[in-house]
MARDO-964866 format. One record per residue: x, y, z of N, C-alpha, C, CB in turn; residue in one letter. Coordinates in steps of 0.1 Angstrom, whole numbers, plus 5000, padded with zeros to 4 digits. Glycine has a CB too. Example, Ala and Ser with C-alpha at 12.3 -4.5 7.8 and 13.67 -1.06 7.14 Angstrom:
2
513249435078512349555078513249675078511349555090A/512849785071513749895071512950005079514149945057S/
END
This chain:
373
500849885000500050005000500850135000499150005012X/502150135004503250245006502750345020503550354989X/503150435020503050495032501850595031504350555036X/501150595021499850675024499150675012499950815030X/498150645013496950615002495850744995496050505009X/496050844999495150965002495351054996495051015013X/494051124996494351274991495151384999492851354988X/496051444990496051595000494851675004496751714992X/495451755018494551865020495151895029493251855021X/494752065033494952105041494152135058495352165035X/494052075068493652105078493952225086493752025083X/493452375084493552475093495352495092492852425110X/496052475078497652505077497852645090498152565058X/497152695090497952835102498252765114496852985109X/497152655116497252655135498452575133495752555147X/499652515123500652475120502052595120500352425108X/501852725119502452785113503452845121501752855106X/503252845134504252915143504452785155503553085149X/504652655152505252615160505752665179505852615151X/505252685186506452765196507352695200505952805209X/508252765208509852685211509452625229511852835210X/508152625229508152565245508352415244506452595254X/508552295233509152185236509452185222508452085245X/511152165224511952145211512252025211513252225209X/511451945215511251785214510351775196509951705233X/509551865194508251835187508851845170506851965191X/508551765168509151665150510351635155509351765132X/511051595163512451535167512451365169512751605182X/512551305161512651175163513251135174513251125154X/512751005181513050965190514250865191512150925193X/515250875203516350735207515850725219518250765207X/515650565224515950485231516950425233515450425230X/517750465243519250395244519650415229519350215249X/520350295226520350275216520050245200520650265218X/518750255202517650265191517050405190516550165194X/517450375173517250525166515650495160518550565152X/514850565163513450535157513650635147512050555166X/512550625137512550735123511350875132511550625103X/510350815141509550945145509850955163507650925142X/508651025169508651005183507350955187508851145190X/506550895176504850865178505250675179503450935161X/504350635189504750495194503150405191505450495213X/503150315186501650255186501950165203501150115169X/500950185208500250145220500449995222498850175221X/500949905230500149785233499649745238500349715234X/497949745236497149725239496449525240496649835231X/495749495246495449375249494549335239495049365262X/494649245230493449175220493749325208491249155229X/494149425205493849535199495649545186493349675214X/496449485192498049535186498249415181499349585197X/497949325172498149175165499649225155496349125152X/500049125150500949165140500449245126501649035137X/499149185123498649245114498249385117497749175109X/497749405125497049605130498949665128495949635158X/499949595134501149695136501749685121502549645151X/501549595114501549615100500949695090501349545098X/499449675096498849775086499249895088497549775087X/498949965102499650105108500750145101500150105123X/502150075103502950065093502550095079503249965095X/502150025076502150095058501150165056501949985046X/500050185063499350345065500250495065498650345080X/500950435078501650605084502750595076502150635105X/503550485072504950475071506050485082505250565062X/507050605080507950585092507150705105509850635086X/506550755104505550795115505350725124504450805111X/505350575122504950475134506650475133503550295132X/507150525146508150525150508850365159508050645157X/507750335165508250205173506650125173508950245191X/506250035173505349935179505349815187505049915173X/504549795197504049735205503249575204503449835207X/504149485209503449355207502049345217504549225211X/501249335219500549265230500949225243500049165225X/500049245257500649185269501149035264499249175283X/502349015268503148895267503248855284504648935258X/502448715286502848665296504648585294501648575301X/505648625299506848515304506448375309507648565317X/505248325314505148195320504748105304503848195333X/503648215297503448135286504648155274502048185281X/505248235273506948215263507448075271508448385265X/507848155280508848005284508447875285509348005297X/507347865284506347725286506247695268504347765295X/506647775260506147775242504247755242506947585233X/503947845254502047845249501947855237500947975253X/501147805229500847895216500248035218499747815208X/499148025225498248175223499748285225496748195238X/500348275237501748385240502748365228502648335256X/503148295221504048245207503148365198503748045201X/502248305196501348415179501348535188499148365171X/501148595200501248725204502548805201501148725218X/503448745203504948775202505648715185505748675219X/504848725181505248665163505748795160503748605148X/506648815151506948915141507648895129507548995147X/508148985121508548975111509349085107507748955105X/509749105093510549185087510049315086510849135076X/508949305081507749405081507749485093506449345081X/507749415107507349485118508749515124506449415127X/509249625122510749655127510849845128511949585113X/511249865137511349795151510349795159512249845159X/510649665168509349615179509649645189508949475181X/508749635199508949615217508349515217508349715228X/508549415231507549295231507849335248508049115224X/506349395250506249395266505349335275506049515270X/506249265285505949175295505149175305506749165300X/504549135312503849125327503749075331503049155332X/503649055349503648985356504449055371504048855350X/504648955378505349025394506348925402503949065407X/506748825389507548755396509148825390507248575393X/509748855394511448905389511948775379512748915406X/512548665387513248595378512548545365513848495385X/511248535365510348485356510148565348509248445361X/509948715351510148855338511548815329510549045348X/512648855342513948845335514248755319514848785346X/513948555328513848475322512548485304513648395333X/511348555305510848605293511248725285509848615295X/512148805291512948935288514248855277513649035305X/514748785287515948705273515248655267517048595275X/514048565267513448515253512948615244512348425255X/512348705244512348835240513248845233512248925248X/514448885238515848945233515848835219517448935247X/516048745226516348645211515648595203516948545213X/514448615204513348615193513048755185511948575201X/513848825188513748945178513349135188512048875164X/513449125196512949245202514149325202512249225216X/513749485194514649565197514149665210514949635184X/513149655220513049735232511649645241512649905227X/512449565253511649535260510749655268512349465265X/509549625274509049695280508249605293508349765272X/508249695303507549665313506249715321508249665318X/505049585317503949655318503449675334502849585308X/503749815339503349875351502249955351504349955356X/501049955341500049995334498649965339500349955322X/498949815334497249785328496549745341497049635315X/495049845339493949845349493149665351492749975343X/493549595345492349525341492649405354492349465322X/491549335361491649255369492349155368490749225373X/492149055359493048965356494449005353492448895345X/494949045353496649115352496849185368496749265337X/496149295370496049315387496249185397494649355391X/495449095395495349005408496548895405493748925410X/497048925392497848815393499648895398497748705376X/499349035406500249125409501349205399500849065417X/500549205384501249245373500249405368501249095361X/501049435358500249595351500649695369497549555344X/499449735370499449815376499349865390498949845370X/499549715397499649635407500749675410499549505405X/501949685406503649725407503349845410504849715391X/502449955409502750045410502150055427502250115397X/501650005434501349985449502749965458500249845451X/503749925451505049845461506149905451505049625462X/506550025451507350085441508650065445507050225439X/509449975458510349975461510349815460510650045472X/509649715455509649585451509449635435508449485460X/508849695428508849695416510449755409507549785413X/510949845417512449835416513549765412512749835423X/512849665418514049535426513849455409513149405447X/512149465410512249365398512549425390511149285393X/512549565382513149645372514449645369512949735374X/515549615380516949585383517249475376517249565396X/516349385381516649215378516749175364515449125383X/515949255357514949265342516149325333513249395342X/516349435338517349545334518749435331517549685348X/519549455340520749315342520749235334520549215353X/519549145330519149065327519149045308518249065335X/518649185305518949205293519849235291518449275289X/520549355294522249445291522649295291523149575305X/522749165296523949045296523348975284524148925312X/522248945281521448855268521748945256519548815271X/521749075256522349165240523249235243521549275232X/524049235255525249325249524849445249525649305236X/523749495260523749625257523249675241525249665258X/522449615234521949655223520549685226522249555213X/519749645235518349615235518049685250518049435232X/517149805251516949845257515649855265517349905254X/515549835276514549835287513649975293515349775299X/512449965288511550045293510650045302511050085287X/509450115303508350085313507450165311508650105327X/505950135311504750185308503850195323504150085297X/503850325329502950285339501950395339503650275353X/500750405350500150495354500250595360499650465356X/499550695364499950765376500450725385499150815382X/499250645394499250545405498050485406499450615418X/497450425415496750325416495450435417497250215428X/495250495428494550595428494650745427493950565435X/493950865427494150965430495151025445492950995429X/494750945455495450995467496850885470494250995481X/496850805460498250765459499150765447498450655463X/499950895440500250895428501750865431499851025421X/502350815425503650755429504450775412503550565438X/504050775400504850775388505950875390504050805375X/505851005391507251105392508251025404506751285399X/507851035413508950925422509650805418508450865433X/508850715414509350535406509850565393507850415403X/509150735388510250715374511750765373509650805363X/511850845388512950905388513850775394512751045397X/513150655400514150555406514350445394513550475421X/513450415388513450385375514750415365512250445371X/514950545362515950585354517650565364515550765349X/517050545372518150525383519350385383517250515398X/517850295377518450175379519050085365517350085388X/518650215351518750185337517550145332519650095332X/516450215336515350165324515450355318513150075333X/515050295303516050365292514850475284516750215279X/513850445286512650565287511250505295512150605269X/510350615297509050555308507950645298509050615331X/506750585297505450615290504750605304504950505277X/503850765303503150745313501150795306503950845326X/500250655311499250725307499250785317498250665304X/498450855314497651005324496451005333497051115315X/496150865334494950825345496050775362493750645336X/494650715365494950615379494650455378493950675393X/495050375378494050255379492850265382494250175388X/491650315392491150345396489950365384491750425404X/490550485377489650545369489850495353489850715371X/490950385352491050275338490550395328489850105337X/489950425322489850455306488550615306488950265296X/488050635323487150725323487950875327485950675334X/486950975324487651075324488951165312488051035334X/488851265313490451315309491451295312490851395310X/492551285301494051285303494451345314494851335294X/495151305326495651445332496851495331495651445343X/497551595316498151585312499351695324497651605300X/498751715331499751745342500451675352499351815347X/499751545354500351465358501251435353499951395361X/501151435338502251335330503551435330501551275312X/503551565329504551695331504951635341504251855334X/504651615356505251565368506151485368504551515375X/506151355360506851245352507951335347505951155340X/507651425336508751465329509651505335508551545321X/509251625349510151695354511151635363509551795360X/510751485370511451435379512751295373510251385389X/512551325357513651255352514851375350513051175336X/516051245352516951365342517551425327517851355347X/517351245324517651235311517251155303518651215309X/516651015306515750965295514651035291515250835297X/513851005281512651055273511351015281512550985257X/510751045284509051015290507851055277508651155307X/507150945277506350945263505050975272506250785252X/504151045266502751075269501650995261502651215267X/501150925271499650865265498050905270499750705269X/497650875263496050905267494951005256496050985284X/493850965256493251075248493551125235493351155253X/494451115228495151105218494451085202496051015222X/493451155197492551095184492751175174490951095185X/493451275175493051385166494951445162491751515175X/495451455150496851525150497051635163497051605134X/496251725165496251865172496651795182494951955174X/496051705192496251625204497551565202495251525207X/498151495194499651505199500751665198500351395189X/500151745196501051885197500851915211500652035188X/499251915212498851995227499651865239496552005230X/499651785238500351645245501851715247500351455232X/502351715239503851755238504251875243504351765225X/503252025240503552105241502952135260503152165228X/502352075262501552095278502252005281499852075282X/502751895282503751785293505151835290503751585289X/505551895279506851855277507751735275507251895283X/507051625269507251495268507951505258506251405268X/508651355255509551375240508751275230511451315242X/507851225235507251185222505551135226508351045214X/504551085218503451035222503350905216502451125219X/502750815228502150645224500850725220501950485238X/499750605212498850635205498350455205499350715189X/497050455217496450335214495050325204496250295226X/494150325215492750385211492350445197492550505219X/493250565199493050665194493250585181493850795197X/494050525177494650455161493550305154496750375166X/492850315163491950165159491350215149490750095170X/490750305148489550395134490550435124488650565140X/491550475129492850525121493950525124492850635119X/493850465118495750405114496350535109496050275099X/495650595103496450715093496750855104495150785077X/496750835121496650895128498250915127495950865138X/499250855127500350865132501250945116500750715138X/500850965109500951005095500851175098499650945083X/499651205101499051285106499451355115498351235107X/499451325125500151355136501751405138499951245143X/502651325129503851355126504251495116504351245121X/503051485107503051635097503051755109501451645084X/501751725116501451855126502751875138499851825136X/503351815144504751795150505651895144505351655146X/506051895134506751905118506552055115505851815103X/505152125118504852235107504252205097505852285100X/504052055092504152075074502352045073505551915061X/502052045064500952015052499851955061501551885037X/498851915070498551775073497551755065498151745086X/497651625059497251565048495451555048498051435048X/494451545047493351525050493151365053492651595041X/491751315060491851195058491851085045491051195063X/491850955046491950905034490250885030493050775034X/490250875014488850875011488050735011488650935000X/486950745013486050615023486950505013483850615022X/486850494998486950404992488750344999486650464976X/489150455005490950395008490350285020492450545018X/489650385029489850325044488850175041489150465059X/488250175028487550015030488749915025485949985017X/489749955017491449915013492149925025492250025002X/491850025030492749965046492249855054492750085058X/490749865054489949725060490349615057488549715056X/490349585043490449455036491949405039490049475019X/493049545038494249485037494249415051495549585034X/493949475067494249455079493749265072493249585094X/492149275074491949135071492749045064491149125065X/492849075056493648985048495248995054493449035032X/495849055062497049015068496648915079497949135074X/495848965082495148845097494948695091493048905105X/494248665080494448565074495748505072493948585066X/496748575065497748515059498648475072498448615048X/498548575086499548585097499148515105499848705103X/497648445105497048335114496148285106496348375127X/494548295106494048185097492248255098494447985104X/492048225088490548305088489648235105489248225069X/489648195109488848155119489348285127489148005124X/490548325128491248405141490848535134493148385144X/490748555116490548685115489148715118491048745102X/488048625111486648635114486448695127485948485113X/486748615141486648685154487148785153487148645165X/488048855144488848995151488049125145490749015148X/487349095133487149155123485649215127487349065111X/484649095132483249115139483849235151482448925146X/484849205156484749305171485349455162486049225190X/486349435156486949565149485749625139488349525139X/485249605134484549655124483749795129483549545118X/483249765145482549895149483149985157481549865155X/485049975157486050065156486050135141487349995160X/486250065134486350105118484950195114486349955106X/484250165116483050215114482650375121482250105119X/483750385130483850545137484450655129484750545150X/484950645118485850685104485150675094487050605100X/484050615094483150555080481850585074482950435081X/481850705084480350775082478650675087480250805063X/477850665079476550605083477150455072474850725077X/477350395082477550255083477150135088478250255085X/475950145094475650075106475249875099474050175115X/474649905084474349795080475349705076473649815072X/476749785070477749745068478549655081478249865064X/478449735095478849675109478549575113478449725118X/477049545111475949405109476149355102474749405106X/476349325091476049255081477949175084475549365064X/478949285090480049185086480149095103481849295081X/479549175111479549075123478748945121478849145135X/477848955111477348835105477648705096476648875099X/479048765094479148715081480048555084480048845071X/479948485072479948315073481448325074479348215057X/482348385066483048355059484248485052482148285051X/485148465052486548505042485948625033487248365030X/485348535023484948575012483448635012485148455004X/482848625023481748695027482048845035481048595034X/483148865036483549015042483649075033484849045050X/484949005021485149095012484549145000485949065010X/482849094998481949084989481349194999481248934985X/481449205010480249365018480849455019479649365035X/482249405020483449545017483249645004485149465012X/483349514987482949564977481149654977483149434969X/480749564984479049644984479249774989477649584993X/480049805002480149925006480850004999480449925018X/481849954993482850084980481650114970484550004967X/480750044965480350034954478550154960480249824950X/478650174972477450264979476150204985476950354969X/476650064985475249994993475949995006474649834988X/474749925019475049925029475850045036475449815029X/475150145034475550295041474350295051475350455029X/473250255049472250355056470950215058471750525044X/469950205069468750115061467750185060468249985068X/466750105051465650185043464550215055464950085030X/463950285049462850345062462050255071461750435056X/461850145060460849975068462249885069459249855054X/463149885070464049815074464849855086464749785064X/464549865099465249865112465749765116464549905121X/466149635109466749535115468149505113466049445114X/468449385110470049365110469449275093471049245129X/468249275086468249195078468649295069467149105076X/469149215060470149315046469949215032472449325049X/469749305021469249225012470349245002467849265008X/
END
């Protein structure tokens, strides 16, 4: 597809035009230790949402815009065991370069031990997920759980850290993704990131919530400044809220961060990080792509999910994605139905064609149901 499928246009070129010099981080490509990324915009790894195929497609949407990407929560019990389900999480390829493949859990030697498998299955930046709200990762004392015992989450960051620098030589660098804190009256990220950089983890992404409040509410993009100010020298990435090019300037220019992750925000559009890097930049920002691309972005994601696993795995991913895609796609709702419905492979890409072709936009005035003719 090459790196962008679309028309020009211009979005509001002035609110581009004077840049300010309050963070000279902004269009500055990002290093991690020693990895040189081409941008500073990071795709997210998100749970069920970051497959090899989505960091692919993104990829040849944005091009070098997607500066780094994100495997999926990778359990270490299931690498080291060869699970399958943790194997196809952690798959990559030529295509997907450069990766992170980031970890969780709360046992030290057991991180460490999936951090070197990592290393030698292909990862150019481990990460450590001190993040995720979700119970099942909480109770098993992983994601965002670490962030309750910041002087045991240390210990295991040390261990992790070590552990890599001896498996690459210092080639492959160790990060961390966390939250504020757990709740509002216990925010602990500016402190753990400042002990963090202490002990060699090599940049920290902070979303802008609490556990507590998982996915509700606004960014608090002042928290995430707090993070910035208490490092001395690695990069702190800003996450949260993030849908629109403008939102990674205002992100950068209000935290002072050196670059932005982009989860959420990229499911509808991939072409966010394209986007997002022009407005960084100064330059042009391109308009969106036209419906007929983004049903070519549809089909391609599918059809990598096929080729990278197997229609059974894309069918499930495609029924739950379609009413992400469909937030980019105008009056679509029959289109949403009809593919959550659908038998088959070859039955997506025949509603795909109907929808380029101007059916399944809208239903008729006596048709309120999910039946489609």
């Amino acid at each position: 597809m090459g790196s962008a499928v679309y028309d020009v246009g211009v979005i509001d070129g002035s609110r581009w035009a004077h840049l300010d010099a309050e963070n000279a981080k902004l269009g500055v490509p990002l290093s991690i230790g020693p990895v040189a990324l081409t941008s500073n915009l990071l795709l997210a790894p998100v749970a069920k949402y970051c497959d090899l195929a989505w960091r692919v497609t993104c990829r040849e949407v944005s091009g070098a815009a997607v500066g780094l990407a994100c495997t999926d929560l990778l359990s270490p019990h299931g690498l080291l065991r060869g699970n399958a389900q943790s194997l196809d999480l952690a798959a990559t390829n030529e295509a997907d370069s450069p990766i992170g493949m980031q970890l969780y859990g709360g046992e030290a030697d057991i991180l460490a031990e999936g951090a070197v498998w990592a290393v030698r299955h292909g990862a150019d930046v481990i990460d450590i997920n001190m993040g995720c709200p979700v119970d099942k990762v909480t109770k098993k004392d992983g994601g965002s759980k670490l962030l309750c015992d910041p002087a045991r989450t240390v210990d295991i960051a040390t261990r992790i850290v070590e552990a890599v620098d001896h498996a690459s030589a210092g080639r492959v660098p160790v990060t961390a993704k966390v939250r504020l804190g757990w709740s509002c009256d216990a925010i602990v990220a500016p402190a753990l990131a400042r002990r963090l950089e202490g002990i060699g983890i090599a940049m920290i992404t902070v979303h802008g919530r609490t556990t507590e409040q998982k996915f509700k509410g606004e960014v608090d993009l002042a928290g995430i400044r707090e993070v910035v100010g208490a490092v001395e020298r690695i990069p702190v990435i800003g996450n949260g809220d993030v849908t629109q090019p403008e939102d990674v300037v205002t992100m950068m220019r209000t935290t002072g961060c050196a670059g932005v992750m982009i989860g959420r925000g990229s499911f509808s559009r991939p072409w966010l990080f394209e986007r997002g890097w022009a407005a960084e930049r100064g330059d042009e920002v391109r308009s969106e792509p036209t419906l007929e691309d983004k049903v070519e972005i549809i089909r391609r994601y599918f059809e990598l999910m096929c080729r990278y696993r197997d229609e059974r795995y894309a069918m499930g991913h495609i029924r739950r994605r379609i009413t992400w895609f469909g937030k980019a796609m105008g009056p679509c709702k029959p289109l949403k139905e009809a593919v959550r419905n659908a038998g088959g492979a070859g039955e997506v890409h025949r509603l795909l064609d109907r929808f380029a072709a101007g059916e399944l936009r809208v239903f008729g005035p006596r048709d309120k149901t999910a039946t489609l003719t």
